[in-house]
N, C-alpha and C positions, 0 to 999 in steps of 0.2 A: 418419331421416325427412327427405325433402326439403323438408318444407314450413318445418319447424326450422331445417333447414341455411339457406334462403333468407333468411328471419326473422333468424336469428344472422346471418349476411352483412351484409344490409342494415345493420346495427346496428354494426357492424364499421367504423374509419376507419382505414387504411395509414397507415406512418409518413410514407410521403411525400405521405400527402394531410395529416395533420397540418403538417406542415414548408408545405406550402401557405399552409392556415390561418393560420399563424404569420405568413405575411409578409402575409396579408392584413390581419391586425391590426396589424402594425405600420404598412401604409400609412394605416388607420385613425386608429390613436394620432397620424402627425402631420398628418394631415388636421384632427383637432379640435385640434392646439397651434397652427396656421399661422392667421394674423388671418382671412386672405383665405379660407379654407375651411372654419372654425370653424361656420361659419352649415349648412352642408351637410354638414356629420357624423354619422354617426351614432356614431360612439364619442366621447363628448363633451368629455373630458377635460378639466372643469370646473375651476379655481384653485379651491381649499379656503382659503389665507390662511394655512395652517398652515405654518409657516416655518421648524421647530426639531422638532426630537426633546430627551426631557431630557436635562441633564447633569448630576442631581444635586444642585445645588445652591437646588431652588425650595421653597417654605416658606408657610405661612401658610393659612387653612382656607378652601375651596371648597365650592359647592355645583353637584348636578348635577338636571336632568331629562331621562329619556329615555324616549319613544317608542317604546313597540314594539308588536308586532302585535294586543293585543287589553288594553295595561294602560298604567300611565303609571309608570316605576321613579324615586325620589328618591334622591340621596344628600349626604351630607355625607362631604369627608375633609380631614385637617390633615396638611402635610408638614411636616418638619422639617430639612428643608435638611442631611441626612444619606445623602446617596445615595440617596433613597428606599428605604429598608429597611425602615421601618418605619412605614407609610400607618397613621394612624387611620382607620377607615372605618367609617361607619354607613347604610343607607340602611332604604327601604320602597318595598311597590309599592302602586299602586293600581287595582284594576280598572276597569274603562273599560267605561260602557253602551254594545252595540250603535248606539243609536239615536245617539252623537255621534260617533260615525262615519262616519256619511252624515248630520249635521246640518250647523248652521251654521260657522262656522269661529269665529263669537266665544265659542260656546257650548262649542268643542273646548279653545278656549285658556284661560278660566275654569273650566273642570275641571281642566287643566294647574297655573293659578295655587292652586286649592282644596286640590288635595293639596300643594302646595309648602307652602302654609300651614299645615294640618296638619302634615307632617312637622316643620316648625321647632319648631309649640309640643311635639311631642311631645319632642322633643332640650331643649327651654330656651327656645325662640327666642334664638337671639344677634342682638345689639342690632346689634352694629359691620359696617360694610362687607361684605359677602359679594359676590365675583363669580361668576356661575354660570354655567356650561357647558352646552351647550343641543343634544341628540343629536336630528337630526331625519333618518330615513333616507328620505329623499324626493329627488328631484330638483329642486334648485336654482340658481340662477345668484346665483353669490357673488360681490361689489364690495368685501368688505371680509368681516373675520373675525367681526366683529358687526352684517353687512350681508347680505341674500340673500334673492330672490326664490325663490318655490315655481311651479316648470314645471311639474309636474304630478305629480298623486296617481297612487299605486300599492298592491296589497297589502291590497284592500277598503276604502281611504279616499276618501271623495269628497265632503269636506265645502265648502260653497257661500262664495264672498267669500274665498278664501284662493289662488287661485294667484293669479299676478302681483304679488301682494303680499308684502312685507320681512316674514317671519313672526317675527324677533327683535323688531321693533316692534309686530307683535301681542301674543307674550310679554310683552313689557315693557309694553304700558299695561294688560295682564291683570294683573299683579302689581302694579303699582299703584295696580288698584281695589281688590287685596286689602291696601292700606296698606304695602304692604312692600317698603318706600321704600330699605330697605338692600341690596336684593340688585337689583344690576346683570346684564345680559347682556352676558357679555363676547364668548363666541365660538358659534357656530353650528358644527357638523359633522352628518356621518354617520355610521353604524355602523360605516360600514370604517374610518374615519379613527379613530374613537375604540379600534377592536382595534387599529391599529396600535400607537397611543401606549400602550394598555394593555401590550405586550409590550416599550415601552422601556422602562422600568420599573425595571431592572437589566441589567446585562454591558451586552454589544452595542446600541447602537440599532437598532429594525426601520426599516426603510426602505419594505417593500413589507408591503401587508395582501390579505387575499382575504375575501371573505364569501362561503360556501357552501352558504347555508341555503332559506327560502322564493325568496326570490330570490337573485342573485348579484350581486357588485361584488368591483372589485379599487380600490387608490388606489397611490402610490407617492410619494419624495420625488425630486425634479431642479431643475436650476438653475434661476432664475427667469428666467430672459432666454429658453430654450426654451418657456416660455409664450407667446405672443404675447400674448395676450388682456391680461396681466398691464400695469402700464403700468412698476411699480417692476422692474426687471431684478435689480437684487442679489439675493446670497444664494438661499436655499434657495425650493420650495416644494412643497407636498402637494399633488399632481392625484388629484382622483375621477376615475376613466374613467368612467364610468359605461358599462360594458363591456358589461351585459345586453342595450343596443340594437344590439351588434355583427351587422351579416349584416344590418338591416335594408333594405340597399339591393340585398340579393341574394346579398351576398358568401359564405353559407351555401349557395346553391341545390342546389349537389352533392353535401352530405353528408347532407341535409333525405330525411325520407324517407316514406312516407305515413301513417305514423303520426304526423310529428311535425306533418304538415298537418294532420292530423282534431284533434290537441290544440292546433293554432292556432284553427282554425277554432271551437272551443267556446271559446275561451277570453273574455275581458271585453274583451281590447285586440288582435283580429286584427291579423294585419301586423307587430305592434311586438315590443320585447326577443324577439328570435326567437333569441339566443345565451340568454339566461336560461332560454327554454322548455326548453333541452338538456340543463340544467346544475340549475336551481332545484328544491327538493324540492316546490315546491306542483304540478309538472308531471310527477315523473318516473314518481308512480303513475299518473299518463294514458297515459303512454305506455306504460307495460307493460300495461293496461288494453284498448290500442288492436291489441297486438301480439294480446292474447290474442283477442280478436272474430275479428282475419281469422284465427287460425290455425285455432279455434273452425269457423268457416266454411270454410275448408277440410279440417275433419276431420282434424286434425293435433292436437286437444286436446277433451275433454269431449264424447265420440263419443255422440251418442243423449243430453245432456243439454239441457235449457234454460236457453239463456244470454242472456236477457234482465235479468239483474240486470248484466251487464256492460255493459250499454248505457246502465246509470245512472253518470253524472258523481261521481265520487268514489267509486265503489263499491273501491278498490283506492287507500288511501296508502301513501304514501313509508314512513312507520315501517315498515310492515307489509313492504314489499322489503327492508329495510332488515335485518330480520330471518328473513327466508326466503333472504339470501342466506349469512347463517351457517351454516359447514362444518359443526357438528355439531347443530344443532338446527334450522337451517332447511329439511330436508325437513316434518318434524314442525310448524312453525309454516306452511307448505306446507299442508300437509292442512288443519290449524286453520281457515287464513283463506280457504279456497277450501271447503271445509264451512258455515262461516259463512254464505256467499252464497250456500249449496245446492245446488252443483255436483257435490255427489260424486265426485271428484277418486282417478284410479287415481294408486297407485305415479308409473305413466309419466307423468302428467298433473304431477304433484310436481316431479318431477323438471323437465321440461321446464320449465313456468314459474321452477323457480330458477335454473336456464341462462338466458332470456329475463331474468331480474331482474336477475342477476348482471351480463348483457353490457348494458343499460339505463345501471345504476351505473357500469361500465368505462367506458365511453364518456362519460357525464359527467365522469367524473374525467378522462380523455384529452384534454377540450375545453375543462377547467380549467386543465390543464398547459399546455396550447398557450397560452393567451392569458396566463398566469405565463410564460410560456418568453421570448414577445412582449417585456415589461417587460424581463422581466433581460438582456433581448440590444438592449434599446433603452437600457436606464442602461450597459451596459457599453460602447456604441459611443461612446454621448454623453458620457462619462468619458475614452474614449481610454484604455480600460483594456486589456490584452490578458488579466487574468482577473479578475474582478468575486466577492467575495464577500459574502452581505447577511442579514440575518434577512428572515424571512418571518413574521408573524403571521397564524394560520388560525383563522377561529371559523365557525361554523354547525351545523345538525343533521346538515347530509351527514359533515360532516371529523369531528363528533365522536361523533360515532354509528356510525359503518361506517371500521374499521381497512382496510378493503379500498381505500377511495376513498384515503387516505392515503397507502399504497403506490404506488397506480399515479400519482397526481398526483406523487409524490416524483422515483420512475423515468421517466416520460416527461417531467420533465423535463431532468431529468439529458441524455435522446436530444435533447431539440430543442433545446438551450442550454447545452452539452457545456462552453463556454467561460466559464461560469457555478457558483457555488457558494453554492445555497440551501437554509441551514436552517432547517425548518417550526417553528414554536413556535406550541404549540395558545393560544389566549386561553382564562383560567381563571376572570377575572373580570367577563367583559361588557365591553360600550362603556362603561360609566359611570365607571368609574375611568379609561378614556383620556382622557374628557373633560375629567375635573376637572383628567388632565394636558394637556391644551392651554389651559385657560386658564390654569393655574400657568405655561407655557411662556408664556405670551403676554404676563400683566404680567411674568415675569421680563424677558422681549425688549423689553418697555415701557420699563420702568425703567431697565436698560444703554442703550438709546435713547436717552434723555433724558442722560444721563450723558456717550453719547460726544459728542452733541451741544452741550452745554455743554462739553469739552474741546476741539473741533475748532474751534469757531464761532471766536476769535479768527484762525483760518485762512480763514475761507472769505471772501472780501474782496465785497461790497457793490458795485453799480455806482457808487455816491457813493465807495466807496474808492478804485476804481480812476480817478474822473475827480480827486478828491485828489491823489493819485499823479501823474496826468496833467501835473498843474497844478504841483505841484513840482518835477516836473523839467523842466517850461520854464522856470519862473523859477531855476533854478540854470543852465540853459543859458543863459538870459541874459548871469546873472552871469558866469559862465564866462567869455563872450566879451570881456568890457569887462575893458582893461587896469586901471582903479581899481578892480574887484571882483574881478577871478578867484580873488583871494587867498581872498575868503571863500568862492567855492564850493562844494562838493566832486565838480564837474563838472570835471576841468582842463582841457575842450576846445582839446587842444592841438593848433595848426596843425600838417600834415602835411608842406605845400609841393607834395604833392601839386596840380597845378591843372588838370588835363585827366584825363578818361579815351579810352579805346582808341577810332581813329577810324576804323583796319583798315589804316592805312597804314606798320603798324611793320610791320620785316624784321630778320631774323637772327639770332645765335643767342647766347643768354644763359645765364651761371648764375642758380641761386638756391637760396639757402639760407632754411632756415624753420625756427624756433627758438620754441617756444612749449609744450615740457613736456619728460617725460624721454624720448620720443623727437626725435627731432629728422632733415631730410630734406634731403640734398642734390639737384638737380635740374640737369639743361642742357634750354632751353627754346631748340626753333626756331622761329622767326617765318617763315612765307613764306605769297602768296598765296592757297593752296590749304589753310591752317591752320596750324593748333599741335601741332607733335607733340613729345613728352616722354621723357625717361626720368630715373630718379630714383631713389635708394637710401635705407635708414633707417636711422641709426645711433642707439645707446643711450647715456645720459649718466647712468653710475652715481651712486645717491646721494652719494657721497661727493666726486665732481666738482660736483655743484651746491649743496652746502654747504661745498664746500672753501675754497677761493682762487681768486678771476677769475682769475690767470695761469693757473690747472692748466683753469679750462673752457675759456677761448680757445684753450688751445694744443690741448685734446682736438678743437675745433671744426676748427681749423687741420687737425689731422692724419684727421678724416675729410675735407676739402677734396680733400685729398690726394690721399686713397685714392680719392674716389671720379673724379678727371681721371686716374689712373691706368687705374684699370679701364675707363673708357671713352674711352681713346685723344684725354688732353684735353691729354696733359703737353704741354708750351713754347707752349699757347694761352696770351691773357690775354684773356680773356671780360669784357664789361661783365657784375657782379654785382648782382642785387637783394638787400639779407637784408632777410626778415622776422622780426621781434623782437616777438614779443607781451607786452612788459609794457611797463609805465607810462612813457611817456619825450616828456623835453623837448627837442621838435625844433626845431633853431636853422638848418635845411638840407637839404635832400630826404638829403643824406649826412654830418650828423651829429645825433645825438640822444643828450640825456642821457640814465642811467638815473634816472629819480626814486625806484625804490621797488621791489624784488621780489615776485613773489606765483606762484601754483602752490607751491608747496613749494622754492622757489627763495632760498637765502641768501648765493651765493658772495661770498668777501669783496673789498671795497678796487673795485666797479663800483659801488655807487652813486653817483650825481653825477660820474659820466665820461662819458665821449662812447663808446658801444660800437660807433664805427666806427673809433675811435682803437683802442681796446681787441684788434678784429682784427687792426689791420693790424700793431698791436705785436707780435702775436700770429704775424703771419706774419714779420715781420724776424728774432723769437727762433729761429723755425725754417729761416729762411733759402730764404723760399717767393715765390719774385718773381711767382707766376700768381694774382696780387688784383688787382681793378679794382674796389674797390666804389663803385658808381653813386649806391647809393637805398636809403635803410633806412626799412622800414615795419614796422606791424602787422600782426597777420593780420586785422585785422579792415578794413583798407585793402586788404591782397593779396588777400582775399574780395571783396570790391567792384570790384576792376577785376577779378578774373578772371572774374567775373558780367558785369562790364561791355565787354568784347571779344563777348560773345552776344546783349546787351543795351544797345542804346544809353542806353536809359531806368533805369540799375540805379546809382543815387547812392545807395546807403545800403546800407552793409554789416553785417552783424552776424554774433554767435558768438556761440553758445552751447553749448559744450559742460564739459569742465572746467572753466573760467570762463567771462566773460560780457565782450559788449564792442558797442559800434556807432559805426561812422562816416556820414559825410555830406556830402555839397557844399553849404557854406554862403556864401549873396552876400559878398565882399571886405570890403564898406562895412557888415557885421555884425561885420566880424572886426579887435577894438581891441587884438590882443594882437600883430597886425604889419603894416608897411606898406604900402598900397595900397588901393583902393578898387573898381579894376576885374577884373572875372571874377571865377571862382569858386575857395574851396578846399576840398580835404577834412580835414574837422574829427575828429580822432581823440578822442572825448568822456570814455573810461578811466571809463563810467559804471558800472563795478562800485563803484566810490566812491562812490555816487551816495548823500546818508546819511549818512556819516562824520561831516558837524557835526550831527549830531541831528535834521534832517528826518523820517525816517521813524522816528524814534522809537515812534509809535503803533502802527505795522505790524508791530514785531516785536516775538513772544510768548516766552513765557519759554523754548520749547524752541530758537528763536534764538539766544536768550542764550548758552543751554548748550553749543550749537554754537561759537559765536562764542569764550567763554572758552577752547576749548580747543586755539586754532587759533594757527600761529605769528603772529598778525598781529593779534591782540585788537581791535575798536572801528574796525578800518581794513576796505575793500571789501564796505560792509556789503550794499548790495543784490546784488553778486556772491554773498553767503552766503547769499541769499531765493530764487538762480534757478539757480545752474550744478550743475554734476555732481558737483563736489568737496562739496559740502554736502545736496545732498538726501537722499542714506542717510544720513548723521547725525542728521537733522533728524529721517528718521522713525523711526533707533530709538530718540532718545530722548520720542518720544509713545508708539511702544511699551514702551517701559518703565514710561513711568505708567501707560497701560491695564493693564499686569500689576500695578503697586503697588496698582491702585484693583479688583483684581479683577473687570476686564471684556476679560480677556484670558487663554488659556491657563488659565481656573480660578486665577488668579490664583500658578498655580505659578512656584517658583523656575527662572531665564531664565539662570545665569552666561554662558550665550554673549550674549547680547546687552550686559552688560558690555562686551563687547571692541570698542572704537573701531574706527571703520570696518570691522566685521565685515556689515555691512548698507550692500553697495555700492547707487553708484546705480543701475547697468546693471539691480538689480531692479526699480526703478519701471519699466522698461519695460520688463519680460520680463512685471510680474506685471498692469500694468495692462489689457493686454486678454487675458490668459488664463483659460480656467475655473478653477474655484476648482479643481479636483483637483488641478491641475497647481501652483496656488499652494502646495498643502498640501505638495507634493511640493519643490520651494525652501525653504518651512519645516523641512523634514524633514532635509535638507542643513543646516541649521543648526542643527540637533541641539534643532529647537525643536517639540514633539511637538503638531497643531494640530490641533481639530476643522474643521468646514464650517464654523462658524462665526466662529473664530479666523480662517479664512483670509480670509473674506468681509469681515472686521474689517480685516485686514493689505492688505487690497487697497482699500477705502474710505481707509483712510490714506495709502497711495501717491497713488490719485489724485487725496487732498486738496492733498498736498503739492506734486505735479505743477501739477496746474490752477491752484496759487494762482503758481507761477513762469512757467505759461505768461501769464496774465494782467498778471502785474505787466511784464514782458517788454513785451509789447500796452501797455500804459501808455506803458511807455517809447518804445517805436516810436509811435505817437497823439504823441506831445509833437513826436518830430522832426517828424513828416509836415504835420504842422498849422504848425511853424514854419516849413519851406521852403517851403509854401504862402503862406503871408501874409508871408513876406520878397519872394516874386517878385509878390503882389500879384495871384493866379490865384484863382478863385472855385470850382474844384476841381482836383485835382494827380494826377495818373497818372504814380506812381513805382513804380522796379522794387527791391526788396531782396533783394542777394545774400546769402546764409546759409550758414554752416556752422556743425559743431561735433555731438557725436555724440548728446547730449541731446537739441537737434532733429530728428538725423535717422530717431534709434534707437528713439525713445519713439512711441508706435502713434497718440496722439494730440496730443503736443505744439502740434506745428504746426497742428491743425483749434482748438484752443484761444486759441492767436495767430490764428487769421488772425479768429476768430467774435467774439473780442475787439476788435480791429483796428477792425471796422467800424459799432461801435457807438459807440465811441470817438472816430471820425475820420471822421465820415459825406462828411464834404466830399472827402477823399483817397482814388483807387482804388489800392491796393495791390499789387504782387503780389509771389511770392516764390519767388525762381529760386537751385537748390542750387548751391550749388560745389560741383562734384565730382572737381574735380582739386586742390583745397586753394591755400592760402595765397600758395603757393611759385609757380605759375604768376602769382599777382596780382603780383607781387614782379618777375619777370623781365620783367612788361606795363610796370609802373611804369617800372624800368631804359629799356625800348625806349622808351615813350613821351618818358621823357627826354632819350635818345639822338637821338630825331627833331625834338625842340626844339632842341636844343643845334647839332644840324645846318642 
């Protein structure tokens, strides 16, 4: 029959108009996540607040109510912090009169409170504490988990004085007028949200839920920072789409078909959830309903009968398809139910309408699939997965009443999200038991709250710490400078002799060498008016040379010297040399400095208290190397400052931070009591990784400090070096993470043996993990053979960037003390200085530097700052230094 065939057709969506579909929801989905377009969505993709799926370990008795379409369901359940295996569960329902349905809304939430009351005495009433869980399937705008306004009624509720209004604060001053003082509302959801959690349950956490019943809704878990709406970014969180209003901007027009118009058009809310109408069982008997009239009218069905009973609204439900589309019995309930309505319905009439039901049903489930398909290829992109596998929890009367709808919802989506693996797990026991688990999830997430918070707080440093901080370390710079104090300092602001930087008028060609860990870098540096051009080699300083004996490093120094005027055609030159020496040293001469003190992992023997420009050149006589001309031996944190300061006139202040920590500065003469003179300026090498040493910052370091510090070759010595550089921040955080595991708020408090292993937890992870998603944290976890929920990771990443932030700030402190001093030494009412910077912690970590500079100017409102990389390191500063020298000396 043609008229069939067209019928069937129309009803009919290609895959590749589904594949359409698909992307239309997904433009949808982030049209409601985006701040800016949230307002104009219609797929609304509400924040639920829900933040966590269980893990098993929540405990202690809850209470639920939930709303559903014509009763009001109660329960009690008590976990036992046993995997959830064994839920005690009790509840009741209560029928719910018509008329407070379309009543007032005070009158809806004191029948809510009446049966709550009842259900208790009938249990016992328990006296103590109860948090109750609060199923409300409406649309909502949720501010918090025990916060949320009602947008608007659906589903024959239209009760007066309740939208716009916080309905948990309804509930809750309804319960206590019924005295029942002990039960709190902790969290508000919806039905979808509550199947989800009902199906975490055990094995796998569900991720994604679908409700397929009178109406439709999907929800799903994603990071919280893809919220916009959201303001906290961390960690997880549960989005409602509320999916049903999909297409209401048109985005359906092409699949819409005139039947689905005439069941818009009769329905309560024309225009609106026009994805729902396609899909929801309180519409699908309309539309087979709608199909049969025109077919009816074209003579294509119930030829010669009258079919004015079909023109009655509701004369044909969803059960009743539902069951006529049954292979073996639904010819027969075919007959039944089109008898019923006096149709006298031939064989062919049976027939036909089960075709028309069946392809009704198809199509719903194909429009379900599509917008399931949507989600799973929207969390596996925004995961950066290449294949995403997830539970899926399905409850409603379509999914669980017609195996048919199951099947085809399964397989198309399998077609439109091929890169995808989802398995359906039917909900067995209602919303009501997910509920009780979101709020068991919610005080568990409460309580480890409160927990990490109290472990961390001695990290997170206070603007009064950090102007502290400030404040001590100017007044040790003080000290520093004044020959009757330096002693006590633990600033040794030791003269450089440095006294000029670059004025563009150096020429020629330099070595230099830069010595400041176990690599180490030789360079020939040319000066001419057109620039600085470079070339440079890097040689390796085996452990056992920098714990060895000074003669066996000098002489390894020596002979990469060598090798590297060999290889670039330097042999029978004698080059003015600059070395840069990054440790502690008392300079008595732009080219001599003693060593006062090793640090980096550095202990060779018989250079302390030498001159390590002596120490070279003895170095080079041993080896009988006459191409030394050492000029100038600096820091790298001097060689960072001129070589900043050759692009920068304005760049007095150097600083490192990478492996360790360090900054210098041009400080006025007639500041400077540790040597002779009054006039001009010098640069002060400050070796404020000591900054602390006599007990200053004592209050600032927490005990995970300590632990750090005990196990370091250098105990008690570079203490604020151990609060900021790279060599101590993975320390620092695995040993927090190791109390979060002792205290069981970490890993399920399972046993960690890798995290035992010292410096197994570098610090290049603070900046791999600090701006990445959490999947990819989980994944570095995983690599460390450390087996981590969403949770754990979201945990491991809040401790990174505690530990970060508290070393970019105290950094910020310490810069604020110089900026502020060179200020008020020249007697300027504000100071626009430039700070050269290196070091790999600053440059590597995503946020470091936005953490200093945000600190910086709170700090030092008076000083503009700014802060320009060295990107050619140390060694060019070094070779500036030498010229500069050379063109004095000239």
């Amino acid at each position: 029959c043609l008229q069939i065939q067209r019928a069937l057709l129309a009803l009919t969506i290609p895959l590749e108009t589904l594949q359409a579909v698909k992307g239309r929801m997904l433009q949808a989905m982030h049209k409601g996540l985006s701040r800016q377009t949230h307002a104009q969505a219609d797929v609304r993709m509400l924040p639920t607040y829900v933040c966590s799926t269980p893990d098993g370990t929540e405990k202690g008795e809850f209470l639920v109510v939930e709303m559903c379409q014509n009763h009001v369901r109660t329960l009690w359940m008590a976990l036992a912090g046993d995997g959830n295996q064994s839920p005690q569960i009790t509840y009741k329902t209560f029928d719910m009169p018509e008329d407070i349905m379309q009543g007032k809304g005070e009158a809806l939430f004191d029948f809510i409170a009446q049966s709550l009351r009842q259900f208790l005495d009938g249990i016992g009433r328990p006296q103590h504490h109860l948090p109750l869980g609060f199923v409300f399937p409406f649309s909502c705008r949720q501010t918090q988990l025990d916060k949320a306004e009602l947008i608007s009624w659906s589903k024959g509720f239209s009760c007066s004085d309740v939208e716009g209004r916080d309905v948990v604060q309804l509930l809750q001053s309804a319960i206590n007028k019924q005295e029942l003082y002990h039960v709190e509302v902790v969290a508000l959801l919806n039905d979808t949200v509550g199947t989800m959690m009902t199906c975490s349950l055990s094995g796998k956490p569900c991720e994604i839920a679908l409700i397929v019943d009178k109406g439709t809704n999907s929800c799903f878990m994603t990071e919280a920072h893809l919220v916009e709406m959201v303001e906290d970014s961390s960690g997880q969180m549960c989005v409602n789409t509320e999916w049903g209003y999909f297409g209401d901007d048109g985005a359906l027009r092409d699949i819409l078909t005139p039947y689905d118009h005439n069941v818009d058009k009769e329905s309560s809310n024309p225009g609106t959830k026009r994805f729902e109408k396609l899909i929801g069982s309180l519409y699908l008997g309309e539309i087979v309903r709608h199909v049969l009239i025109t077919l009816a009218a074209e003579k294509a069905l119930f030829i010669g009968r009258n079919i004015a009973i079909l023109r009655k609204k509701g004369s044909i439900k969803t059960q009743q398809i539902l069951e006529i589309i049954d292979s073996e019995k639904g010819m027969a309930e075919a007959k039944r139910t089109l008898e019923a309505l006096g149709l006298q319905p031939s064989e062919q009439d049976c027939c036909r309408v089960q075709q028309v039901c069946r392809m009704v049903l198809s199509r719903a489930a194909a429009l379900c699939a599509t917008g399931l398909a949507a989600i799973l290829s929207y969390m596996c992109r925004s995961r950066e997965l290449e294949h995403l596998s997830v539970n899926v929890a399905v409850d409603g009367d379509l999914y669980q009443g017609q195996s048919r709808f199951g099947e085809i919802l399964q397989s198309v989506t399998g077609l439109l999200a091929p890169e995808c693996s989802a398995t359906l797990l039917p909900s067995v026991d209602g919303t009501g038991k997910g509920a009780a688990m979101v709020t068991a999830v919610a005080l568990r997430l409460a309580a480890h709250r409160r927990e990490v918070n109290e472990l961390l707080a001695p990290l997170r440093l206070s603007r009064a710490d950090l102007e502290h901080v400030q404040a001590l370390m100017r007044q040790e710079m003080e000290l520093g400078l004044k020959q009757e104090t330096n002693d006590t300092s633990s600033l040794r602001m030791l003269p450089t002799y440095v006294c000029g930087t670059p004025d563009g008028t150096e020429q020629g060609d330099f070595l230099a060498l830069d010595l400041g860990g176990t690599n180490f870098r030789v360079l020939v540096v040319r000066i001419a008016e057109d620039g600085i051009r470079m070339a440079s080699e890097i040689y390796i300083i085996p452990i056992n040379i920098m714990q060895g004996t000074g003669e066996a490093l000098f002489d390894h120094i020596v002979n990469c010297i060598a090798d590297f005027q060999l290889k670039h055609e330097l042999m029978g030159q004698v080059l003015p040399l600059g070395f840069t020496f990054s440790f502690p040293c008392q300079q008595l001469g732009l080219d001599k400095a003693v060593l006062l003190s090793w640090t980096k992992g550095f202990s060779a023997s018989g250079c302390v208290g030498q001159d390590v420009v002596q120490l070279l050149r003895q170095a080079a006589q041993r080896k009988q190397y006459s191409g030394l001309k050492v000029v100038a031996v600096v820091n790298d944190t001097v060689g960072t400052m001129m070589s900043c300061g050759h692009e920068d006139p304005k760049c007095e202040i150097g600083l490192i931070v990478g492996t360790g920590t360090n900054a210098c500065y041009m400080e006025e003469m007639q500041n400077v009591g540790t040597v002779e003179g009054d006039e001009g300026r010098m640069c002060i090498n400050m070796e404020w990784g000591a900054f602390g040493d006599n007990g200053c910052l004592n209050d600032f370091f927490t005990d995970f400090d300590r632990l750090v510090d005990e196990k370091t070759i250098n105990p008690g010595r570079q203490r604020f070096e151990k609060l900021i550089s790279g060599m101590y921040l993975g320390e620092i955080v695995r040993h927090i993470l190791l109390t979060l595991v002792e205290k069981q708020l970490l890993f399920q408090g399972r046993p960690c043996p890798k995290l035992h292993t010292k410096d197994i937890f570098q610090t290049k992870f603070l900046s791999e993990i600090d701006g990445l998603a959490v999947q990819h944290v989980q994944t570095i976890l995983q690599n460390l053979e450390l087996k981590a929920s969403f949770e754990d990771s979201a945990l491991v990443r809040e401790v990174c960037q505690t530990v970060s932030l508290r070393a970019a700030q105290l950094c910020a402190a310490g810069l604020a003390a110089v900026a502020e001093k060179m200020r008020q030494s020249r007697g300027l009412p504000h100071l626009a200085v430039t700070v050269g910077v290196d070091g790999t912690l600053y440059k590597m970590h995503p946020s470091f530097s936005k953490h200093i500079e945000q600190t910086l100017k709170y700090l030092a409102p008076h000083c503009a700052v700014t802060f320009l990389r060295s990107e050619d390191g140390s060694g060019k500063g070094a070779a500036l230094v030498a010229a500069v020298a050379c063109r004095g000396a000239e």
